[in-house]
VOLUMKOL-741797 format. One line per 8 residues: number of its first residue (from 1); their letters; for each residue x, y negated, z of C-alpha. Coordinates in nm, 3 decimals. Each point is the difference from the previous one (the first is absolute). Layout:
N
NUM> a> X:Y:Z ~ ...
//
This chain:
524
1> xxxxxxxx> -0.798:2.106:0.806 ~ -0.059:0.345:-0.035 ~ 0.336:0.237:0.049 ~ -0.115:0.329:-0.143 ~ -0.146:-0.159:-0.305 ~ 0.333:-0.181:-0.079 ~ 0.167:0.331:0.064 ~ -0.190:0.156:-0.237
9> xxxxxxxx> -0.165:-0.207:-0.251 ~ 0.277:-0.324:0.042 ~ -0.331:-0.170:0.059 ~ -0.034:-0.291:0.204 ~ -0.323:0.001:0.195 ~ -0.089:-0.300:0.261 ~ -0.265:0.071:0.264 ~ -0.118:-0.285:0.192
17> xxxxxxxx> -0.132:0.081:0.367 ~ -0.159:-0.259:0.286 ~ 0.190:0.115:0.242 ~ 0.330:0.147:0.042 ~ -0.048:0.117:0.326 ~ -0.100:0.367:-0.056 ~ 0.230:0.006:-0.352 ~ 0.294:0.229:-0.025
25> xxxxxxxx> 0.227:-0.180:-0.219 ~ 0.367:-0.030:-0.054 ~ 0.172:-0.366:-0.091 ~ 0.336:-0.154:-0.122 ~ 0.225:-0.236:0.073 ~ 0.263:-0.174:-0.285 ~ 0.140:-0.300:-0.125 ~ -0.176:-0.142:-0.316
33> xxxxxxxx> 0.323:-0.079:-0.202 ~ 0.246:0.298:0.120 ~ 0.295:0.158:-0.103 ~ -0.019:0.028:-0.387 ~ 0.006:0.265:-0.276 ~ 0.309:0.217:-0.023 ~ 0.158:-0.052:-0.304 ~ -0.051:0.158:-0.284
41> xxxxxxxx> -0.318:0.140:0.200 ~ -0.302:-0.011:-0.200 ~ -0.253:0.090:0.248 ~ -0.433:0.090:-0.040 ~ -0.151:-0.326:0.205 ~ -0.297:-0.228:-0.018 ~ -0.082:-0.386:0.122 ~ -0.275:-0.133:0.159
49> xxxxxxxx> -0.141:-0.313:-0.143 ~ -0.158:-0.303:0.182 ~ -0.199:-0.330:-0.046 ~ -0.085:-0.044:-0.403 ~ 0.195:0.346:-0.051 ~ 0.312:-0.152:0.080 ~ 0.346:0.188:0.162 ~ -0.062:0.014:0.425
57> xxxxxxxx> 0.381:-0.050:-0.021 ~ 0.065:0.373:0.197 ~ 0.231:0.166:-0.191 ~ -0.172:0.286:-0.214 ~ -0.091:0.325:0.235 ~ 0.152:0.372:-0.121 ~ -0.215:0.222:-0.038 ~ 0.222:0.272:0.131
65> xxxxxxxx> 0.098:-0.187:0.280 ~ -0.459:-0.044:0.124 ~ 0.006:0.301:-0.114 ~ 0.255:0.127:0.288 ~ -0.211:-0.223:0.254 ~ -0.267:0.153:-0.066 ~ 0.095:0.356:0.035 ~ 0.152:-0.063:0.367
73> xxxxxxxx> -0.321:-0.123:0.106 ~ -0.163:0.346:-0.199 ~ 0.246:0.185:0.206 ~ -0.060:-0.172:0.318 ~ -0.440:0.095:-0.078 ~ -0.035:-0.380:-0.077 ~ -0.212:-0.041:-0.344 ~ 0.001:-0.384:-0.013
81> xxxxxxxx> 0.282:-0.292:-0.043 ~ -0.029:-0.316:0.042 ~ 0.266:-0.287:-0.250 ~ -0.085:-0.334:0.018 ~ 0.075:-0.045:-0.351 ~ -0.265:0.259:-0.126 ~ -0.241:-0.054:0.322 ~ -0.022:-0.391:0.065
89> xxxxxxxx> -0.162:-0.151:-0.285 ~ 0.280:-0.181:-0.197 ~ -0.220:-0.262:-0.148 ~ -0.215:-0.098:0.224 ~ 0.124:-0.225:0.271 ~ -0.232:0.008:0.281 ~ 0.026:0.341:0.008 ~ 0.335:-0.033:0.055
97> xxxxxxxx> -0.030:-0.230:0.225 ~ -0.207:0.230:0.227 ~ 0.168:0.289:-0.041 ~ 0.357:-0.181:0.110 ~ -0.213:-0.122:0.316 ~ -0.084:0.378:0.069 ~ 0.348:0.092:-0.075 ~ 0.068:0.175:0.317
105> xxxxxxxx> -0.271:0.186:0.025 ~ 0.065:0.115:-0.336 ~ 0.349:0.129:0.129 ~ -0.145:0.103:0.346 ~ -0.241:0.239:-0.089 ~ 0.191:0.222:-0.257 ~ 0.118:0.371:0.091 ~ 0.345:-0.085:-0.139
113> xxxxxxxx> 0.188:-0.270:-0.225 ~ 0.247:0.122:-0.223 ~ 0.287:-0.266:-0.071 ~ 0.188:-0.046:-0.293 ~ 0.254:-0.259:0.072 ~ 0.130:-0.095:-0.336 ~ -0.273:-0.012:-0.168 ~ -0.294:0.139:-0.227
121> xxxxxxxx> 0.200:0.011:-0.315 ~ 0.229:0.257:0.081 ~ 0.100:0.264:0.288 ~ 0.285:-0.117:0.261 ~ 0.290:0.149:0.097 ~ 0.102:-0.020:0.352 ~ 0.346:-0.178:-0.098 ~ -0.178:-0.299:-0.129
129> xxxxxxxx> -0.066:-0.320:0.157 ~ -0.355:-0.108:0.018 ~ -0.184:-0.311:0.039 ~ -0.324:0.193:0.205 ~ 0.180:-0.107:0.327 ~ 0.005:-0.361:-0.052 ~ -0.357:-0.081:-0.117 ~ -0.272:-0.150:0.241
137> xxxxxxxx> -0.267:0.238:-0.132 ~ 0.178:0.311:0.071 ~ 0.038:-0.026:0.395 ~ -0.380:0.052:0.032 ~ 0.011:0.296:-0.257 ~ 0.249:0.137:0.234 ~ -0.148:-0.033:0.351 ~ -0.354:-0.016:-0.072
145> xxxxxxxx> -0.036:0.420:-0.165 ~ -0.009:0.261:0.289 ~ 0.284:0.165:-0.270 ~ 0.244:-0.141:-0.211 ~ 0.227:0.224:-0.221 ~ 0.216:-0.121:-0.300 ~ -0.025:0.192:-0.365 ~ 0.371:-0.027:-0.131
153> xxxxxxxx> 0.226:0.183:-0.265 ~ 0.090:0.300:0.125 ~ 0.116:0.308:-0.234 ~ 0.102:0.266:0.302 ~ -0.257:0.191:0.164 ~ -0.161:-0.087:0.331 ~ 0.204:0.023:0.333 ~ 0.023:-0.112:0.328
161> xxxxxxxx> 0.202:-0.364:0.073 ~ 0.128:-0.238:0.248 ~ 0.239:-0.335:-0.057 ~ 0.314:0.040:0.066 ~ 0.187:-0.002:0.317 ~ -0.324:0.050:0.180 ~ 0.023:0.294:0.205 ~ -0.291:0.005:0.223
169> xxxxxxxx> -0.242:-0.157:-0.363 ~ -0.248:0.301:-0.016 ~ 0.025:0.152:-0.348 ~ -0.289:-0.139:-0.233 ~ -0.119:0.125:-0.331 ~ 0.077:-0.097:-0.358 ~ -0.281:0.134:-0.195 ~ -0.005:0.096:-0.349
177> xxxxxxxx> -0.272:-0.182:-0.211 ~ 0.048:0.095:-0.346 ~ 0.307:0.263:-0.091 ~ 0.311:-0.165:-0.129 ~ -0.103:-0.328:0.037 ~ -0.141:-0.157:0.321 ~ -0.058:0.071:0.370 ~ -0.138:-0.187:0.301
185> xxxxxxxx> 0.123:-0.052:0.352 ~ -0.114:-0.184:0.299 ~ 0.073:-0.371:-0.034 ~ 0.187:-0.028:0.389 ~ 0.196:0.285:-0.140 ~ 0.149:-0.190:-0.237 ~ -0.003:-0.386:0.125 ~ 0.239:0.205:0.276
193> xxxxxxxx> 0.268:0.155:-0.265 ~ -0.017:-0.339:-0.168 ~ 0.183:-0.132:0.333 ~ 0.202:0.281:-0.009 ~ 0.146:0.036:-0.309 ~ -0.209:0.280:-0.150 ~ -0.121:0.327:0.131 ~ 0.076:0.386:0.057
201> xxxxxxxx> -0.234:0.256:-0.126 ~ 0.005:0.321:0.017 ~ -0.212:0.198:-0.311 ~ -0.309:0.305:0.099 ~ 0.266:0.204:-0.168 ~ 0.386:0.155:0.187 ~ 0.276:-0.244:-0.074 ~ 0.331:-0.034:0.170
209> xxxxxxxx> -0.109:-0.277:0.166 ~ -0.168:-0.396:-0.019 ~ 0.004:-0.167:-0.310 ~ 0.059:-0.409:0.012 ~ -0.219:-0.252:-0.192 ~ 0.091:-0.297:-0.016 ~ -0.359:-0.282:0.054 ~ 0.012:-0.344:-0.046
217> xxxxxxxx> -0.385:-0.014:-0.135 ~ -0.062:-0.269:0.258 ~ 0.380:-0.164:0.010 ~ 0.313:0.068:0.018 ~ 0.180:0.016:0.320 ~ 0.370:-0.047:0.056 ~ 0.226:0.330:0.007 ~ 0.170:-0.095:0.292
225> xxxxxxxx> -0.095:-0.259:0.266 ~ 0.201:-0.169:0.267 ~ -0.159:0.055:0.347 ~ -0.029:-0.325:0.075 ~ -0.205:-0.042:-0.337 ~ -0.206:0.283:0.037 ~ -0.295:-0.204:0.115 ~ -0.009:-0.181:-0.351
233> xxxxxxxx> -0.110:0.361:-0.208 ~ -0.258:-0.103:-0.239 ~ -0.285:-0.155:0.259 ~ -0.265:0.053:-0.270 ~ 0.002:0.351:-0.013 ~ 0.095:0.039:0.353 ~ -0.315:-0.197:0.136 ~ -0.220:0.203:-0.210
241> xxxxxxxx> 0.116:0.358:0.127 ~ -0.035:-0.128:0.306 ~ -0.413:-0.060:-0.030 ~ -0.024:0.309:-0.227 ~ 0.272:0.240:0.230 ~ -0.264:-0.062:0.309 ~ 0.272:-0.148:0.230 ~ -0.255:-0.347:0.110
249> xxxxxxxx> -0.299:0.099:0.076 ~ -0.292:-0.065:-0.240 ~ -0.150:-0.346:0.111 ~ 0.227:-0.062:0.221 ~ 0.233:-0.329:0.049 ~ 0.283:0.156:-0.147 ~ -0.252:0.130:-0.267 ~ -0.102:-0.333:-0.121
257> xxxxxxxx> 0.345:-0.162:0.034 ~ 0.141:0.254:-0.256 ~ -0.267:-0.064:-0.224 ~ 0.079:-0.379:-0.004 ~ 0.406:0.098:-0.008 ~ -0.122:0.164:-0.313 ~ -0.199:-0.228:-0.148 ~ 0.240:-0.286:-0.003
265> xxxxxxxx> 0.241:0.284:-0.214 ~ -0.201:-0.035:-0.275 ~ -0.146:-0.230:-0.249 ~ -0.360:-0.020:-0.191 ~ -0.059:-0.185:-0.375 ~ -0.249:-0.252:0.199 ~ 0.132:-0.134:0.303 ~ -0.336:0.063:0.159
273> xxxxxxxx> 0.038:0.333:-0.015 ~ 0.285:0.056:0.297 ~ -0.349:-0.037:0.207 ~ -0.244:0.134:-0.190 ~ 0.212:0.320:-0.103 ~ 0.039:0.088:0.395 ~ -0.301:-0.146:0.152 ~ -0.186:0.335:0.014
281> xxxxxxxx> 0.309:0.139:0.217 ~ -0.119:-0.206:0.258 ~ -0.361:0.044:-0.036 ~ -0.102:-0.299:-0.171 ~ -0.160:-0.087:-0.300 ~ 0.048:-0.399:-0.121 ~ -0.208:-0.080:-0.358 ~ 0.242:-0.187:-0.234
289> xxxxxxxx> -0.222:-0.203:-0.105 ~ 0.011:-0.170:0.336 ~ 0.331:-0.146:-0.082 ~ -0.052:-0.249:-0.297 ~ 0.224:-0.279:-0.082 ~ -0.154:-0.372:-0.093 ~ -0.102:0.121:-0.350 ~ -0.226:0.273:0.161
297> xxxxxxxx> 0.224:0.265:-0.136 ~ 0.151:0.255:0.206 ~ 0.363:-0.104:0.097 ~ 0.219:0.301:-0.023 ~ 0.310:-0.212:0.109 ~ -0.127:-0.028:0.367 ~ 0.049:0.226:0.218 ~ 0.011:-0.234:0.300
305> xxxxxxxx> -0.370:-0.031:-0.009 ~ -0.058:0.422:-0.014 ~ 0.278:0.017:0.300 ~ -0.187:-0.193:0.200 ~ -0.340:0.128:-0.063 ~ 0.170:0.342:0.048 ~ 0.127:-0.043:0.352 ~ -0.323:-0.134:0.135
313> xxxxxxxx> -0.182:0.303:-0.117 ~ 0.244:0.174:0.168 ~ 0.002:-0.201:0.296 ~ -0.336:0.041:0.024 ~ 0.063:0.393:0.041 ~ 0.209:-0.090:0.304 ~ 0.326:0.085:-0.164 ~ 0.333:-0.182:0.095
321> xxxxxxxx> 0.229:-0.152:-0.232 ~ 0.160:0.242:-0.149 ~ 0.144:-0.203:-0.279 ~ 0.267:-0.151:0.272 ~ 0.389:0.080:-0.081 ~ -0.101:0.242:-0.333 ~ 0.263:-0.205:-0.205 ~ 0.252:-0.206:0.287
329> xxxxxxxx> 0.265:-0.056:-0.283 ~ -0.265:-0.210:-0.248 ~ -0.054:-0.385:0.023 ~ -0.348:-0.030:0.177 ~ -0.309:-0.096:-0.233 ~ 0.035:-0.335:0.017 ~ -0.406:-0.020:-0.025 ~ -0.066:0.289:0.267
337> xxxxxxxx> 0.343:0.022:0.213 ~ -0.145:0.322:0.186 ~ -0.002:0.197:-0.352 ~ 0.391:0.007:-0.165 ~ 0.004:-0.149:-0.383 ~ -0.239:0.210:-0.223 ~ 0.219:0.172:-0.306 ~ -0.085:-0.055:-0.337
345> xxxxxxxx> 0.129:0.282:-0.314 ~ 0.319:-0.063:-0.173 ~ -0.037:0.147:-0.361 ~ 0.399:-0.056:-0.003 ~ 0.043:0.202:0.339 ~ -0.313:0.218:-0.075 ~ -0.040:-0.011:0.351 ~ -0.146:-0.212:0.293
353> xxxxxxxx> 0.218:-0.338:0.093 ~ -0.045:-0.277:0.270 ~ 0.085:-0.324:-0.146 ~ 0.225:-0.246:0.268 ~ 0.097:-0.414:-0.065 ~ 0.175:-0.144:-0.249 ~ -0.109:0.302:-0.286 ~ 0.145:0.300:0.208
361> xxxxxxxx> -0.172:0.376:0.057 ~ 0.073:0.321:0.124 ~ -0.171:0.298:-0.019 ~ -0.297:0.066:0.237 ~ 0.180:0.317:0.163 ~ 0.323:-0.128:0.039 ~ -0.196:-0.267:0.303 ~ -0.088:0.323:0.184
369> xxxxxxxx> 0.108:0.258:0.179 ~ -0.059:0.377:0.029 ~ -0.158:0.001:0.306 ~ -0.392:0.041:0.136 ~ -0.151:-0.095:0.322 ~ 0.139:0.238:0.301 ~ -0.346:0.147:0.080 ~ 0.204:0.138:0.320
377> xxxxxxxx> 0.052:-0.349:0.192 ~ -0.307:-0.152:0.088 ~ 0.021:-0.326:-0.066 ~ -0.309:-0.116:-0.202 ~ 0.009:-0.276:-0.238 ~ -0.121:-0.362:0.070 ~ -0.388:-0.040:0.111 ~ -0.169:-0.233:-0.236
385> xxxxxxxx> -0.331:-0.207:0.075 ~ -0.008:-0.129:-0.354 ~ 0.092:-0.115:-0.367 ~ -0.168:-0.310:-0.102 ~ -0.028:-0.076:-0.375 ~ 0.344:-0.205:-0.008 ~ 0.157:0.285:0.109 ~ 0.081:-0.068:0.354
393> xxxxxxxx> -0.037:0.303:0.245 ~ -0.070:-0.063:0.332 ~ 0.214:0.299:0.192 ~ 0.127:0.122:0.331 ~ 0.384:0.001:-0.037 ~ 0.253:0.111:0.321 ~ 0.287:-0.261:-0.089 ~ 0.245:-0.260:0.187
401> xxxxxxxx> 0.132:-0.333:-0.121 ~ 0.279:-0.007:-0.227 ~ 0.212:-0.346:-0.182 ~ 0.231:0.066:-0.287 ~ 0.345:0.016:0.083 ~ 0.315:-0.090:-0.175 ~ 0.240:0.265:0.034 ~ -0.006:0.372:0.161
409> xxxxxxxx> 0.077:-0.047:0.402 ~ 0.375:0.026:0.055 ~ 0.124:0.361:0.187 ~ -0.023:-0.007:0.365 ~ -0.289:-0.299:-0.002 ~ -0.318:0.154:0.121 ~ -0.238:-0.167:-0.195 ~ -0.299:0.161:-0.165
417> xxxxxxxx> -0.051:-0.003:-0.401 ~ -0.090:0.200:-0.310 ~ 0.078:-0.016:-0.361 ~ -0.311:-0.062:-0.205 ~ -0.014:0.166:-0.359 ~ 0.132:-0.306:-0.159 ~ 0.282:-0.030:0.185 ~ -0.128:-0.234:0.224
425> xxxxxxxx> 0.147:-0.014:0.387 ~ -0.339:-0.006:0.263 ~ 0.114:-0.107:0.374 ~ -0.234:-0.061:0.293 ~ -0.101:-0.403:0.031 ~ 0.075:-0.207:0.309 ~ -0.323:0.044:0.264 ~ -0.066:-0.424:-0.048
433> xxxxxxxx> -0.017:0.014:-0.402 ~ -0.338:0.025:-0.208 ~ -0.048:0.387:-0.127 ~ 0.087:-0.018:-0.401 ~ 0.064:0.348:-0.069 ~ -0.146:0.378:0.152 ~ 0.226:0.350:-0.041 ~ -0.326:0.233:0.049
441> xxxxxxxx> -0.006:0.412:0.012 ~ -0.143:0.164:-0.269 ~ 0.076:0.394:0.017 ~ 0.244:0.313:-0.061 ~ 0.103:0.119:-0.291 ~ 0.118:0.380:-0.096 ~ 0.250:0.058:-0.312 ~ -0.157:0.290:-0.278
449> xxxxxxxx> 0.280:0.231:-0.091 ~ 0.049:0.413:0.003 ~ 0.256:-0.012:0.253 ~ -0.136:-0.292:0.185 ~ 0.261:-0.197:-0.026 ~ 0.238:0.141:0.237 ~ 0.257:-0.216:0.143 ~ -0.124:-0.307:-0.174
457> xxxxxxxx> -0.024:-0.292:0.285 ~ -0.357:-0.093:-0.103 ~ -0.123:-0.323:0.152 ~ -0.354:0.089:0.000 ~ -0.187:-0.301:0.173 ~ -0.122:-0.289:-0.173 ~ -0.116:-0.345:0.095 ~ -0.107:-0.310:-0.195
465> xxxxxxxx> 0.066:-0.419:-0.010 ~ -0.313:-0.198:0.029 ~ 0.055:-0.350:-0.057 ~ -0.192:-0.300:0.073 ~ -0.135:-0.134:-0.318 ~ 0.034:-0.359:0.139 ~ 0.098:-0.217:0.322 ~ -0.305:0.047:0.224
473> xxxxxxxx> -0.203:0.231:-0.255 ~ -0.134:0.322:0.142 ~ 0.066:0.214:-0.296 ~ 0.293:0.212:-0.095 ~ 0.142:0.173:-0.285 ~ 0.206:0.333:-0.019 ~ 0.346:-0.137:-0.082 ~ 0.203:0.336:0.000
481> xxxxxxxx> 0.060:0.317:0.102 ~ 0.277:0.144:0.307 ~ 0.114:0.333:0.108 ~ 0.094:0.141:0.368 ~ 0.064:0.343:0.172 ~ -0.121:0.174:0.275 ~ 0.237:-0.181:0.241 ~ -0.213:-0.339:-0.006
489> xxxxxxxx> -0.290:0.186:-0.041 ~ -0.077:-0.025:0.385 ~ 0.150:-0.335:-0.002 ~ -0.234:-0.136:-0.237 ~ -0.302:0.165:0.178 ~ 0.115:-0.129:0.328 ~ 0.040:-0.377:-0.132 ~ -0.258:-0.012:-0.280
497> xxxxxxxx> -0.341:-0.167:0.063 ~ -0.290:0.061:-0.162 ~ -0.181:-0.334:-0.247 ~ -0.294:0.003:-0.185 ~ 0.143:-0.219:-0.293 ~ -0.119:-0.096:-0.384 ~ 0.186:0.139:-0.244 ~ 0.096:0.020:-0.363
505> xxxxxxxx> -0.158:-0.290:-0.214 ~ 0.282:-0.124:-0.214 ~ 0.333:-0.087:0.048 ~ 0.073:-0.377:-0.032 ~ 0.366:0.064:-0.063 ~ -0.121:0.203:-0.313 ~ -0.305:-0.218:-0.142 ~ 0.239:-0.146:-0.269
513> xxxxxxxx> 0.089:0.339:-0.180 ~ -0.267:0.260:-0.012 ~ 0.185:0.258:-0.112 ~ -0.217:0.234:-0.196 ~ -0.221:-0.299:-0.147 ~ 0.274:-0.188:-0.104 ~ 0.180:0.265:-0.146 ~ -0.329:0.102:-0.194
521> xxxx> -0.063:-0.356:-0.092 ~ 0.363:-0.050:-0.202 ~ -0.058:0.381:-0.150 ~ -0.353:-0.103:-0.193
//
């Protein structure tokens, strides 16, 4: 659409082009059913209406609100704006269906994408909690743009800001957009003072010193946090300022590994759509319709079959796998053991949840940590040869045998072990018995915080269990997660050999209670 005509006329014009290559065009990111109305707010919107004229089920847009969008992108020289609402055709699936395949390059190629977290209905303020953070669709609208900045509700003029207790944060702007009533910032701006319990800015104009904003657009963190704890801070938003604050490198391990950390955060209306919503990330493109179920309709529960499909495009790129240790606290997928179990959306929670045995769930943030891949130790992630279509990946892993123990290794016994993520004790087998059970390397980690985390003792090596499917099988399956620090580090290396083992089909232990299908199964 047109900006200057909506400016002026509050005309809605839609151009059409072949190519978006050479187009100079502005695009937003939202969730379709936001934060509502104010109350007692009558505001000026409209609704876009699909097949047979009927409700999209997007909340109605405000007019003032497009009417802000489009007048940062006038400011910025950017005369075009691209909403899927008014710019995918609402009533016509296959063109839909195309333009969701072409998704990323949608996002990829725009100047800037201007995100309004709570919605199209109405103008957030930075106080309020959000639901952009936790929807599939959103990471790529995030990552994908060259720029990302948020339009919020802001009634002070524009100034200079940083989150709080950040010292050595360079000052960023908050831009007016419209007088009185809305600004913009950049989005790593404010995922950062999200962590930290709001932001200082200081206005164009003299003051007597920083004014304090409180922003919990994107969560809300605790006020105070025991050291020890620190590492649990709100994962979601810390993996995504991570990618979008530059600290991995673009397409780099630890690149690809946050985008995975993020993408089991969050939650999609299909189950399909984990994949397809982040598949462009990775530079792939997989057609839906290539996933049909036995009625030759597209099975938007699965998202087995995309995962898979997924990783050996990816593989095929000569990528590693990445996916390794983004969630050590969830119970494996019991159909793909290398991936953790995929989240559904609570409507309850309003938020992304892992679902365990026996009808139990926790949130899909509270099974990470706040951490990302130290790019500083080089220790690369497995090698992989291959994923075959039952999921198995055939991978290089530096490990040494391990049984399961009963009981932690009384004091002064010097016996080898670890402590697994469940709880479980791991000790080294006798030389004569058959080999069960591996304790393999996987990499370093780094905690995200302003002040680094000073003074916490931060175990920042991790390693996995592979166990043998069955007595004289040569497959395995990822049966938990363990933690080490830099004292066994040389240890391990000096012990560990390296195995070219198959991996991560399912989990026989598991096969009775699919968690996510029979949880879906007793809901309909």
């Amino acid at each position: 659409m047109r900006c200057s005509t909506f400016i002026q006329q509050g005309l809605i014009d839609i151009y059409e082009y072949a190519s978006l290559l050479n187009v100079n065009y502005a695009i937003i990111s939202y969730v379709w059913n936001g934060l509502p109305p104010l109350p007692g707010a009558i505001p000026d919107t409209f609704e876009v209406l699909g097949v047979d004229n009927k409700p999209t089920g997007a909340q109605p847009i405000s007019v003032e609100l497009l009417r802000s969008a489009c007048e940062a992108a006038d400011r910025a020289g950017i005369d075009l704006l691209w909403l899927d609402q008014l710019c995918m055709k609402q009533s016509d699936s296959s063109d839909k269906a195309w333009q969701m395949e072409h998704m990323h390059e949608i996002y990829s190629n725009c100047r800037v994408c201007y995100v309004f977290p709570g919605g199209l209905a109405r103008f957030t303020d930075l106080n309020e909690e959000t639901d952009w953070i936790n929807r599939g669709w959103t990471l790529q609208e995030a990552i994908a743009p060259s720029a990302v900045e948020v339009i919020f509700r802001w009634q002070n003029d524009s100034c200079q800001a940083r989150p709080n207790g950040w010292p050595n944060y360079p000052l960023l702007p908050i831009d007016e957009v419209t007088a009185n009533v809305c600004a913009k910032a950049p989005l790593s701006l404010l995922l950062d003072s999200t962590l930290n319990n709001g932001l200082s800015y200081w206005p164009m104009a003299p003051a007597a010193g920083p004014q304090h904003q409180e922003v919990n657009i994107f969560g809300r963190a605790q006020n105070t946090v025991p050291p020890g704890q620190a590492i649990l801070i709100l994962p979601n938003v810390a993996t995504l300022a991570i990618i979008v604050g530059g600290h991995v490198e673009r397409d780099s391990d630890p690149y690809f590994h946050s985008i995975w950390k993020s993408t089991f955060m969050r939650s999609t209306k299909y189950r399909s759509d984990i994949i397809f919503s982040v598949m462009g990330l990775f530079g792939v493109s997989l057609s839906p319709t290539s996933f049909m179920d036995e009625s030759g309709r597209l099975d938007t529960n699965d998202c087995i079959r995309p995962a898979i499909a997924l990783v050996q495009k990816i593989l095929e790129r000569g990528r590693r796998a990445t996916w390794l240790g983004i969630s050590p606290f969830s119970p494996p997928c019991p159909g793909l053991t290398t991936f953790p179990s995929f989240p559904r959306f609570s409507p309850r929670e309003r938020t992304s949840v892992v679902d365990f045995p026996n009808n139990r769930w926790a949130r899909a943030s509270r099974l990470m940590l706040n951490e990302y891949v130290d790019p500083d130790v080089e220790y690369p992630f497995p090698q992989v040869e291959s994923m075959n279509d039952q999921g198995y990946l055939k991978m290089y892993v530096k490990c040494m045998p391990v049984v399961m123990g009963g009981a932690v290794p009384a004091a002064g016994i010097n016996v080898p072990w670890l402590e697994d993520t469940n709880g479980a004790i791991w000790t080294q087998p006798d030389p004569n018995d058959d080999i069960v059970a591996y304790a393999a390397l996987l990499c370093a980690f780094r905690p995200y915080s302003p002040t680094n985390f000073q003074g916490l003792n931060f175990r920042r090596f991790r390693g996995f269990i592979l166990v043998r499917n069955r007595p004289s099988s040569n497959s395995w399956y990822i049966k938990s997660y363990f933690r080490f620090d830099d004292g066994v580090w040389d240890w391990w290396l000096g012990r560990a050999g390296t195995r070219l083992l198959s991996v991560g089909g399912h989990d026989p232990d598991l096969e009775l209670h699919n968690y996510v299908q029979n949880n879906l199964a007793r809901i309909n």
